[in-house]
Each structure stands twice: as C-alpha cells, then as structure tokens.
mmJSON file of the N, C-alpha and C atoms, coordinates in Angstrom:
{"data_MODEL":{"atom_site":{
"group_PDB":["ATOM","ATOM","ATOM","ATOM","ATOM","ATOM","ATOM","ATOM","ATOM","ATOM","ATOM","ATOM","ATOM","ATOM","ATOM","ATOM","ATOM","ATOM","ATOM","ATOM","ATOM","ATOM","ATOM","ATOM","ATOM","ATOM","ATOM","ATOM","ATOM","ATOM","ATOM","ATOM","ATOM","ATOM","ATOM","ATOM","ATOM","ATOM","ATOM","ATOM","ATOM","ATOM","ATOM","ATOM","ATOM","ATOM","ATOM","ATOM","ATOM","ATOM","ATOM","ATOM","ATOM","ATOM","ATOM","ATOM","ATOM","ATOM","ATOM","ATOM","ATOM","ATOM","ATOM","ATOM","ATOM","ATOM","ATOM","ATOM","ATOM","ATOM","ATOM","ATOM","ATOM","ATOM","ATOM","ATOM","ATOM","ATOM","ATOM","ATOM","ATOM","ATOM","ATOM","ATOM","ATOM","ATOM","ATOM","ATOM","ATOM","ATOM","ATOM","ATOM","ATOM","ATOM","ATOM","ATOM","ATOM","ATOM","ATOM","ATOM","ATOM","ATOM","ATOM","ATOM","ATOM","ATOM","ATOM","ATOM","ATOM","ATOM","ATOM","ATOM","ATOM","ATOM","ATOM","ATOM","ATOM","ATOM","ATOM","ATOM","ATOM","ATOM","ATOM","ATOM","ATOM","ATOM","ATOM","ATOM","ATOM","ATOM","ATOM","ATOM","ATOM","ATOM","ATOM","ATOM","ATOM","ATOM","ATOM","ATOM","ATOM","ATOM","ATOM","ATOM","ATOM","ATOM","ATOM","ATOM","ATOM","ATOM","ATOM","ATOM","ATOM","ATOM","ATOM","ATOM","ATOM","ATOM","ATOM","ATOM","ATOM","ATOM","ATOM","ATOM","ATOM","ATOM","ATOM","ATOM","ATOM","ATOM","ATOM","ATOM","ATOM","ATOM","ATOM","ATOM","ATOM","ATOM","ATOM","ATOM","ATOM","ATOM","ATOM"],
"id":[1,2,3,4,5,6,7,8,9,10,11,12,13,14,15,16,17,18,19,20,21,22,23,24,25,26,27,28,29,30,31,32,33,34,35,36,37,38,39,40,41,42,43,44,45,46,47,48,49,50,51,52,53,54,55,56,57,58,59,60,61,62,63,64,65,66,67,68,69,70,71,72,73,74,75,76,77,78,79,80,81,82,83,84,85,86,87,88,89,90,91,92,93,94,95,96,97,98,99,100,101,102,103,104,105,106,107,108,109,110,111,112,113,114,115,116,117,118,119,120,121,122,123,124,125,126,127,128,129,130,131,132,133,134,135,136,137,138,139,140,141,142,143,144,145,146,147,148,149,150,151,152,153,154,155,156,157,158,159,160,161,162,163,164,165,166,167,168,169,170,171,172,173,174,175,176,177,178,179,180,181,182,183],
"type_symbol":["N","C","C","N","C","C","N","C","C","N","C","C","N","C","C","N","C","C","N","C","C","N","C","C","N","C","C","N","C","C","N","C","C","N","C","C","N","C","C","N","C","C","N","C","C","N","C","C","N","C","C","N","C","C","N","C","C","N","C","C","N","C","C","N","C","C","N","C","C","N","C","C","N","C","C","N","C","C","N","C","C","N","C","C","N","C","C","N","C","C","N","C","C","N","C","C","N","C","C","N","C","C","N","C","C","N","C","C","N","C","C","N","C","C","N","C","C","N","C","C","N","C","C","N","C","C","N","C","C","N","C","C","N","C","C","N","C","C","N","C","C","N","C","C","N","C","C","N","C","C","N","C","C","N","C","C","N","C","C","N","C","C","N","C","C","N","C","C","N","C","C","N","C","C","N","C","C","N","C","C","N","C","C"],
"label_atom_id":["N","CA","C","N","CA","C","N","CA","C","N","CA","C","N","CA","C","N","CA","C","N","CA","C","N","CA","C","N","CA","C","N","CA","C","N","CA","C","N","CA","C","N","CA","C","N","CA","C","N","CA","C","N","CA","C","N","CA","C","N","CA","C","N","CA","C","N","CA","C","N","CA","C","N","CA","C","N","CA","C","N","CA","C","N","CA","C","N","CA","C","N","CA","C","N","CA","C","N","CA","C","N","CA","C","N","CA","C","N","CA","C","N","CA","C","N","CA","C","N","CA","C","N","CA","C","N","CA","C","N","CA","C","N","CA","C","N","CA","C","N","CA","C","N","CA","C","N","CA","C","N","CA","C","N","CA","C","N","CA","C","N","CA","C","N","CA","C","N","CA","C","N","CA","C","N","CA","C","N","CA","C","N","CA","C","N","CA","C","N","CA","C","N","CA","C","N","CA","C","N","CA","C","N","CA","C","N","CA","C","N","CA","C"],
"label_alt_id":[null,null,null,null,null,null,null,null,null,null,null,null,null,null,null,null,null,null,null,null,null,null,null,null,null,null,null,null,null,null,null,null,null,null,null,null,null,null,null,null,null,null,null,null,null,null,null,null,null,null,null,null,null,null,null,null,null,null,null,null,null,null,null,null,null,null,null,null,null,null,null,null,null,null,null,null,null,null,null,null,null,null,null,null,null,null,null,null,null,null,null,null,null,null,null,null,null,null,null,null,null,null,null,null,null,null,null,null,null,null,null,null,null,null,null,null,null,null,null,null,null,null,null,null,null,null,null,null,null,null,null,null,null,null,null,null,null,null,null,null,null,null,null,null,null,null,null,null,null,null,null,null,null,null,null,null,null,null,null,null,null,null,null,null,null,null,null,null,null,null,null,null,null,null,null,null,null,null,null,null,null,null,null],
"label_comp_id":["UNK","UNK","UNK","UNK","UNK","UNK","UNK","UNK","UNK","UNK","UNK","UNK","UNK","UNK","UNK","UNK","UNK","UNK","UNK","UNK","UNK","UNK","UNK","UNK","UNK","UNK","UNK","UNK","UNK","UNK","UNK","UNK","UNK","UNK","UNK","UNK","UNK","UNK","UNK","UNK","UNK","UNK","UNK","UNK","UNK","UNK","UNK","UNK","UNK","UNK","UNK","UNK","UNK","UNK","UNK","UNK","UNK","UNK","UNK","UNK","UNK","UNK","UNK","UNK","UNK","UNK","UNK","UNK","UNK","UNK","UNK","UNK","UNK","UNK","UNK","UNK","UNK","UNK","UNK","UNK","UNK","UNK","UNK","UNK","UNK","UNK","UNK","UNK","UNK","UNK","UNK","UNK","UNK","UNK","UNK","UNK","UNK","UNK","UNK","UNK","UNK","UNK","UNK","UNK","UNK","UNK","UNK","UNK","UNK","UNK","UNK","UNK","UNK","UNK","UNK","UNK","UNK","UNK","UNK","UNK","UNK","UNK","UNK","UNK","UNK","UNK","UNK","UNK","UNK","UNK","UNK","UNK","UNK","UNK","UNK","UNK","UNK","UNK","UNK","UNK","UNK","UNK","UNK","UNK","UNK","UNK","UNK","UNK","UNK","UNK","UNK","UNK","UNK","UNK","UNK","UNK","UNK","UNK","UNK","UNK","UNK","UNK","UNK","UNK","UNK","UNK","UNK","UNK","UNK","UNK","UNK","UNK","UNK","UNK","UNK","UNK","UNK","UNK","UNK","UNK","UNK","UNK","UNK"],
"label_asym_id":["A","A","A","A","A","A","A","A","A","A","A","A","A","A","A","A","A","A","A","A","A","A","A","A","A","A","A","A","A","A","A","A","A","A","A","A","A","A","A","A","A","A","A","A","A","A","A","A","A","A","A","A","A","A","A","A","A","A","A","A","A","A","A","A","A","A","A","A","A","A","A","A","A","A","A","A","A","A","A","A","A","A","A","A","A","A","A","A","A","A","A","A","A","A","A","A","A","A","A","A","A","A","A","A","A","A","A","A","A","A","A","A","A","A","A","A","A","A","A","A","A","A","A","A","A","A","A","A","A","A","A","A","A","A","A","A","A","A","A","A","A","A","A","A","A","A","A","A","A","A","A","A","A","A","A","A","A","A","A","A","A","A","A","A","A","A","A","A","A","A","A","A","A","A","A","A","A","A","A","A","A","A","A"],
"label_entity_id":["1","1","1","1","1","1","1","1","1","1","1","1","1","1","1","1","1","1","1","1","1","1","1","1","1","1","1","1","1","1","1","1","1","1","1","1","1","1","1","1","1","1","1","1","1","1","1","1","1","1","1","1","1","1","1","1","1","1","1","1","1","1","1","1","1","1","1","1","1","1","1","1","1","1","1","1","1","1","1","1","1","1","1","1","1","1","1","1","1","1","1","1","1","1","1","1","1","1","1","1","1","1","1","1","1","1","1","1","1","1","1","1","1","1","1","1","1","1","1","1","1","1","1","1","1","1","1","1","1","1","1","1","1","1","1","1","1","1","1","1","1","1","1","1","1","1","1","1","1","1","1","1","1","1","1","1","1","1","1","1","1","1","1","1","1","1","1","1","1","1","1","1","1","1","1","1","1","1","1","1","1","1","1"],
"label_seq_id":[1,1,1,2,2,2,3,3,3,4,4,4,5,5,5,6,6,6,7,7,7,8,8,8,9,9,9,10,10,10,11,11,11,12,12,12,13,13,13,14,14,14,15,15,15,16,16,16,17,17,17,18,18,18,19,19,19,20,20,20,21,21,21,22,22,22,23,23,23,24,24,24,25,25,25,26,26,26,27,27,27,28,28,28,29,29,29,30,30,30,31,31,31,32,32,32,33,33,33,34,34,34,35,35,35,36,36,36,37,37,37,38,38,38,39,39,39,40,40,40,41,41,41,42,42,42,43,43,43,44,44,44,45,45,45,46,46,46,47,47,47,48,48,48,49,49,49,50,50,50,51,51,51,52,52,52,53,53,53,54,54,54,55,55,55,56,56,56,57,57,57,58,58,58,59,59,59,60,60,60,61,61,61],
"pdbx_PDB_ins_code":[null,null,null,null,null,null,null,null,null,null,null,null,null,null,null,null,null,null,null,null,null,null,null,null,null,null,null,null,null,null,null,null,null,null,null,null,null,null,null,null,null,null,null,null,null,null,null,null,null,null,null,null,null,null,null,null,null,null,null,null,null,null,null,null,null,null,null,null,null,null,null,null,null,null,null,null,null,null,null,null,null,null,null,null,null,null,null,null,null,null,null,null,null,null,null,null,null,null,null,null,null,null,null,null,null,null,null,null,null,null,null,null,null,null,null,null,null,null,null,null,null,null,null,null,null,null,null,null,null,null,null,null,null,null,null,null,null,null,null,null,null,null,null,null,null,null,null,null,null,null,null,null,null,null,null,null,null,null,null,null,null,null,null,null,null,null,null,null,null,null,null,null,null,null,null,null,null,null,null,null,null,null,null],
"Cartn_x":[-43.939,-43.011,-41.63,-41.035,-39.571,-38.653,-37.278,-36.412,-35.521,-35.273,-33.819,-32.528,-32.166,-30.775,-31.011,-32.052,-32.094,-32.588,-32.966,-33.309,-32.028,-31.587,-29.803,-28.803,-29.446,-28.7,-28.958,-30.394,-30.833,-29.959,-29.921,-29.763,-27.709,-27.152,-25.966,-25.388,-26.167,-26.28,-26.332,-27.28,-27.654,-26.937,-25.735,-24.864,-23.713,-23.096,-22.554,-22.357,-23.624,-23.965,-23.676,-24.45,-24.079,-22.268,-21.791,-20.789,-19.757,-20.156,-19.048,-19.237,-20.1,-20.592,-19.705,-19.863,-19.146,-17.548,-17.343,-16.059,-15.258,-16.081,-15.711,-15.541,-16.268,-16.691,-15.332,-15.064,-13.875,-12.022,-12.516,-11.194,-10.909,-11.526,-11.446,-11.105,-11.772,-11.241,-10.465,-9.591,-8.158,-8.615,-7.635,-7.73,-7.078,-7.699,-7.443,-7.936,-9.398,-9.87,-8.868,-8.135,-7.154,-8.507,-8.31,-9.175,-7.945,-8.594,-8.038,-8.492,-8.363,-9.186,-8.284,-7.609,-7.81,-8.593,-8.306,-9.068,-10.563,-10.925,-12.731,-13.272,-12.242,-13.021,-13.098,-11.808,-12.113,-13.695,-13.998,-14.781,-16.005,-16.09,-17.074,-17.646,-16.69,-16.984,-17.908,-17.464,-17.993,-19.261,-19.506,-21.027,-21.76,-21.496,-22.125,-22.559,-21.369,-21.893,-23.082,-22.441,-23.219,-24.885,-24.576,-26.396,-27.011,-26.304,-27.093,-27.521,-26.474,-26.988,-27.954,-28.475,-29.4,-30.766,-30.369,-32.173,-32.382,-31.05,-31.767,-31.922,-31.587,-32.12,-33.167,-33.904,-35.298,-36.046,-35.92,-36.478,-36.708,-35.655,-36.127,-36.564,-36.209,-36.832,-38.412],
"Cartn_y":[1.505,1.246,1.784,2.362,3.01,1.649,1.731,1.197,2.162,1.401,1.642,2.082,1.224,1.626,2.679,2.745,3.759,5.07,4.909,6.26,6.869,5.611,6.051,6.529,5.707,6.833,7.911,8.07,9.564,10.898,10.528,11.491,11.529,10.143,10.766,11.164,10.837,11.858,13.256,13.569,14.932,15.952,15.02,15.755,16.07,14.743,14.853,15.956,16.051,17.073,18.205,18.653,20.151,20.165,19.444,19.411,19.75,19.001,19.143,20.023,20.874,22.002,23.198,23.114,24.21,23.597,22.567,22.059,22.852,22.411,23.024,24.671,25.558,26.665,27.132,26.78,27.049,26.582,25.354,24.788,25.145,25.512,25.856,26.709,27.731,29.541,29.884,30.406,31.282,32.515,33.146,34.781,35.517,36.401,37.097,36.628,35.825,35.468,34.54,33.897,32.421,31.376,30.422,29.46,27.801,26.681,25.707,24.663,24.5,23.156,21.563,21.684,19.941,19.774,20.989,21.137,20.99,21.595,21.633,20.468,20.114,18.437,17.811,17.453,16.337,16.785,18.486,18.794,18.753,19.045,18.97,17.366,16.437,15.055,14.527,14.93,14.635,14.984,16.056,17.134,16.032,16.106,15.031,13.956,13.268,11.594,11.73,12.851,12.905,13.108,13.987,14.557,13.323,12.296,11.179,10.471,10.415,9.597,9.44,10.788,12.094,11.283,12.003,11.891,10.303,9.198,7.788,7.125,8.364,7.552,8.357,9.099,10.02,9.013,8.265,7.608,6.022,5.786,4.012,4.054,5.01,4.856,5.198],
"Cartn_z":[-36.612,-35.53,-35.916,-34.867,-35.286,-35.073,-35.985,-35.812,-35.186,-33.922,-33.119,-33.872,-34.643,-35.196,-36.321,-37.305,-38.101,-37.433,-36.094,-35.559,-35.117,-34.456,-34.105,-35.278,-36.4,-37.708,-37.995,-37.692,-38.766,-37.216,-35.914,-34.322,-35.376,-35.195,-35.533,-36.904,-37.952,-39.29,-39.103,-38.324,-38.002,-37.109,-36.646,-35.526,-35.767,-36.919,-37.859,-38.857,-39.287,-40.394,-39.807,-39.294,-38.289,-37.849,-37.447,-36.507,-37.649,-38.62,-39.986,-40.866,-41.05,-41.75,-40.433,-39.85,-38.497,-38.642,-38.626,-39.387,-40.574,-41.288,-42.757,-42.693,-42.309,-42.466,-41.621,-40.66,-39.36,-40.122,-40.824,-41.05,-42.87,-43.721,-44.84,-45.352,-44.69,-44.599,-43.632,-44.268,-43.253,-42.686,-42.661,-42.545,-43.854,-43.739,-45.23,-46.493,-46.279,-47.559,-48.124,-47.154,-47.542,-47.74,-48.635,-49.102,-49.146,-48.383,-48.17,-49.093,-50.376,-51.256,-50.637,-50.121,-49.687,-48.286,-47.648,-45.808,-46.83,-47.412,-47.733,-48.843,-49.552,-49.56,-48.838,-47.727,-46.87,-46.052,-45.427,-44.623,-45.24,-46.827,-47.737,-47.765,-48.084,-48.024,-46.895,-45.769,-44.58,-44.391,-44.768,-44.86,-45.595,-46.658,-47.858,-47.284,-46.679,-45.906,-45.139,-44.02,-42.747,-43.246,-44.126,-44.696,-45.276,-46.293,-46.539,-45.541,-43.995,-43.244,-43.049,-42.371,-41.93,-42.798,-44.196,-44.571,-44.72,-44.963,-44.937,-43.498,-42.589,-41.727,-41.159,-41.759,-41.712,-42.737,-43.589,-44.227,-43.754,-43.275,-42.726,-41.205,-40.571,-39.045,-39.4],
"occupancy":[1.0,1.0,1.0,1.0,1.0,1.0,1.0,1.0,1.0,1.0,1.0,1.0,1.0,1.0,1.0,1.0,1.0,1.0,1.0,1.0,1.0,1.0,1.0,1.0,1.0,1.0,1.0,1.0,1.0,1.0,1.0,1.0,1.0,1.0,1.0,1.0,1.0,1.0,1.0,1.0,1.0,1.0,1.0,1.0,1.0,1.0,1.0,1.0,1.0,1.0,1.0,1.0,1.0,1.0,1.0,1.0,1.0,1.0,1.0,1.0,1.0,1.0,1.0,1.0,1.0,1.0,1.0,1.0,1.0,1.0,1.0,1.0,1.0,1.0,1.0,1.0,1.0,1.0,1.0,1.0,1.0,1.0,1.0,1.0,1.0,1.0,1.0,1.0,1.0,1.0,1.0,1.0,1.0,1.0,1.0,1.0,1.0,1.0,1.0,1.0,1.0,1.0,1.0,1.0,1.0,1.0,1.0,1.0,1.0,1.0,1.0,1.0,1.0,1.0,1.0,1.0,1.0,1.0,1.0,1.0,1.0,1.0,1.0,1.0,1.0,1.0,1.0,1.0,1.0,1.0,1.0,1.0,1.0,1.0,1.0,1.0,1.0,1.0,1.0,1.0,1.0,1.0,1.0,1.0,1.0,1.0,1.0,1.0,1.0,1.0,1.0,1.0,1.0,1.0,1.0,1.0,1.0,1.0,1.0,1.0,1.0,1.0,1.0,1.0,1.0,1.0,1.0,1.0,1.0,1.0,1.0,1.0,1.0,1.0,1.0,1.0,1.0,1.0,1.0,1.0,1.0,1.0,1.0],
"B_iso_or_equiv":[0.0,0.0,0.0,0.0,0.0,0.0,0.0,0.0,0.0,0.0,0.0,0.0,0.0,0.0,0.0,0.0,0.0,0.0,0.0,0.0,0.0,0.0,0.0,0.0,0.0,0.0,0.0,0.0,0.0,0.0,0.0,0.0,0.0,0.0,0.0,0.0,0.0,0.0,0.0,0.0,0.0,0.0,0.0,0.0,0.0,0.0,0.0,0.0,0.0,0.0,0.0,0.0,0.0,0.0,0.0,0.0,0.0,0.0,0.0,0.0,0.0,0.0,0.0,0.0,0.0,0.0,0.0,0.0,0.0,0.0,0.0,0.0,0.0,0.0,0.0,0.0,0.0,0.0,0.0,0.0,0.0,0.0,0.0,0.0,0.0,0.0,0.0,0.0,0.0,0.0,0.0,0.0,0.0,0.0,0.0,0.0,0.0,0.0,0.0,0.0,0.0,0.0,0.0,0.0,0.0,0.0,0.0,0.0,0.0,0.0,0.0,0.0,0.0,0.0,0.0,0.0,0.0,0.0,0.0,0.0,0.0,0.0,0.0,0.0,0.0,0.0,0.0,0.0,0.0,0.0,0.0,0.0,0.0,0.0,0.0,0.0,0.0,0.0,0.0,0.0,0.0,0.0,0.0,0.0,0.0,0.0,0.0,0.0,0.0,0.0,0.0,0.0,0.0,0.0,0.0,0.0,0.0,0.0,0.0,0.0,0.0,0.0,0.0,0.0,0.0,0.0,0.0,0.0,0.0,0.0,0.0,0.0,0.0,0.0,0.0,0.0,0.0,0.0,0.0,0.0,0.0,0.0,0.0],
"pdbx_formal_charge":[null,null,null,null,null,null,null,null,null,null,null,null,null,null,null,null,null,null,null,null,null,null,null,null,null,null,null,null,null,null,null,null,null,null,null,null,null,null,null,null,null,null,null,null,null,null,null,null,null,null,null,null,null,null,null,null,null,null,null,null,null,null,null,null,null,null,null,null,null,null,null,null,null,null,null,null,null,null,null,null,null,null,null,null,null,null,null,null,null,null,null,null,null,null,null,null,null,null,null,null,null,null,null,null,null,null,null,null,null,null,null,null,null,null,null,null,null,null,null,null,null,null,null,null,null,null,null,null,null,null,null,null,null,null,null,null,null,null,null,null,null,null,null,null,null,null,null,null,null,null,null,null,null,null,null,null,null,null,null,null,null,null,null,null,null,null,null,null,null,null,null,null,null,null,null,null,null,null,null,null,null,null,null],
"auth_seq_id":[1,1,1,2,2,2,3,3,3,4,4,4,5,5,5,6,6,6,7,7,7,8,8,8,9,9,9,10,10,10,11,11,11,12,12,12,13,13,13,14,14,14,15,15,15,16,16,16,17,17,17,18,18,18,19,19,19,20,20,20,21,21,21,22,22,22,23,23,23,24,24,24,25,25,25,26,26,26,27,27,27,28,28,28,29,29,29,30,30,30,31,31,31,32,32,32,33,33,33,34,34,34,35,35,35,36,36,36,37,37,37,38,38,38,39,39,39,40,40,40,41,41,41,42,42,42,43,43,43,44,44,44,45,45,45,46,46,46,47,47,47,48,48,48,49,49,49,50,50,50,51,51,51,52,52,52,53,53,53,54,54,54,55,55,55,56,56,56,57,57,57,58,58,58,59,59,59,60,60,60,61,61,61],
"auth_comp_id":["UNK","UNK","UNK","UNK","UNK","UNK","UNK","UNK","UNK","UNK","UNK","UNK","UNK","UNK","UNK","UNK","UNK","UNK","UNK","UNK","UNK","UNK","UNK","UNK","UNK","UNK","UNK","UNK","UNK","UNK","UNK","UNK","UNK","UNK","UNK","UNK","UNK","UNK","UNK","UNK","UNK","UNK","UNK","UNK","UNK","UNK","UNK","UNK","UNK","UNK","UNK","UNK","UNK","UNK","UNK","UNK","UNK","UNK","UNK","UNK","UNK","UNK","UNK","UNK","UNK","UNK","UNK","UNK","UNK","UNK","UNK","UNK","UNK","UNK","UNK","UNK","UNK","UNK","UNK","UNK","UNK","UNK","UNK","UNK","UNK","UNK","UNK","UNK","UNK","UNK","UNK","UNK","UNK","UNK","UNK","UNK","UNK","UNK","UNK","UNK","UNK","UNK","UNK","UNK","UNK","UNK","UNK","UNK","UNK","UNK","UNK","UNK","UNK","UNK","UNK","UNK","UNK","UNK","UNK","UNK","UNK","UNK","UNK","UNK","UNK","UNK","UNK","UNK","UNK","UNK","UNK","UNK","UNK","UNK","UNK","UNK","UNK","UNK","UNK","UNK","UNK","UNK","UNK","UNK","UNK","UNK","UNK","UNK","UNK","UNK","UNK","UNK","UNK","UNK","UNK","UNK","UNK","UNK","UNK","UNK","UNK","UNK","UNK","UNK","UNK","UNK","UNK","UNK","UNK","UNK","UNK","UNK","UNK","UNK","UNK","UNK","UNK","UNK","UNK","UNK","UNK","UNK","UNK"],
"auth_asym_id":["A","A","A","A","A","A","A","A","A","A","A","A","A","A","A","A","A","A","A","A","A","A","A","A","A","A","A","A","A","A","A","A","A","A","A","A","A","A","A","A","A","A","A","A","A","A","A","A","A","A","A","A","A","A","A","A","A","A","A","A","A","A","A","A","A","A","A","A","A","A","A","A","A","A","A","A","A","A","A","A","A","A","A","A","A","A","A","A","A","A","A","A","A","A","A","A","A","A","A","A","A","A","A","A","A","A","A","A","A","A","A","A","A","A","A","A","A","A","A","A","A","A","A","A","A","A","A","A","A","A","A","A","A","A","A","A","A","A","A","A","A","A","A","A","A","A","A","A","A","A","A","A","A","A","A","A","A","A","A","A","A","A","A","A","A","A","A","A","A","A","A","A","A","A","A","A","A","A","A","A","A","A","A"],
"auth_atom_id":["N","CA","C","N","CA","C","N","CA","C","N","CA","C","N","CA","C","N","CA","C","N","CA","C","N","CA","C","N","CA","C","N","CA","C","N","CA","C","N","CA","C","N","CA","C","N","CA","C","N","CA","C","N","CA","C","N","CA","C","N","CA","C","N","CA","C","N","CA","C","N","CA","C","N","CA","C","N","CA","C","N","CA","C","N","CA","C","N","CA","C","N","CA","C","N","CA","C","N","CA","C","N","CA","C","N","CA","C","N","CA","C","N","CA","C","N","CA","C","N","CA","C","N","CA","C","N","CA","C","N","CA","C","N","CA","C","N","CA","C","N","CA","C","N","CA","C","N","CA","C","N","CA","C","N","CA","C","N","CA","C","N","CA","C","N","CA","C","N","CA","C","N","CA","C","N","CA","C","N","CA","C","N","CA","C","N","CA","C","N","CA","C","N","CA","C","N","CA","C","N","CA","C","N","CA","C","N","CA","C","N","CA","C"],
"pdbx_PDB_model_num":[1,1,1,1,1,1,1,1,1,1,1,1,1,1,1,1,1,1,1,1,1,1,1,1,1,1,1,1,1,1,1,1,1,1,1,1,1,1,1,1,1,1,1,1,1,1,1,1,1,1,1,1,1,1,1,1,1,1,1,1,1,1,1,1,1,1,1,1,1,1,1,1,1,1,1,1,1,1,1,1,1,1,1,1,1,1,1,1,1,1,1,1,1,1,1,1,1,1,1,1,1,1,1,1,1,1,1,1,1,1,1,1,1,1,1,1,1,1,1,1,1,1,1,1,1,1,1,1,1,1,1,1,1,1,1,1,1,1,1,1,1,1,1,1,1,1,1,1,1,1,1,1,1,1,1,1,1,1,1,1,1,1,1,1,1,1,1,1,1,1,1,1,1,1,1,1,1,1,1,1,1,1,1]
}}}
C-alpha cells in the first residue's frame, strides 16, 4: 500500500531536484566562464536535499 505523504515526498523531492539543478546551472555560472562559489553551494545544497528527498521518498512510499 502507498503512503500518501511519502508519495507526496518522493513527487516534491523530484521537482525540487530538477528545478534546483536548472537553478544551479543558470545561477552559478556567469558569462565569460565567471564561476559563483557562494551562488553554487547554496544551489548545490539544495540539489543534495531535494535528491535525498527524492530517493527516501522512493523508498518509504
């Protein structure tokens, strides 16, 4: 039987994940091969969370 709320975790882990990986990639890199290290931890961090959401909530639903 699925759980409701961990299914609702693993849908917004996963939207998350994507959304913040397109985040990162957009807000990290400049123009001219400019590189942002505080913009890409915070966007990196987020990736990270969102993806654990993702697979623990591929695992308890």
């Amino acid at each position: 039987m699925i759980n409701q709320g961990w299914a609702l975790a693993c849908e917004l882990g996963f939207l998350g994940w994507v959304g913040c990986t397109i985040g990162f990639i957009f807000r990290a890199f400049g123009d001219k091969d400019a590189f942002y290290g505080r913009r890409a931890l915070f966007w990196g961090s987020l990736v990270v969370i969102f993806y654990a959401l993702w697979v623990l909530g591929m695992v308890r639903a």
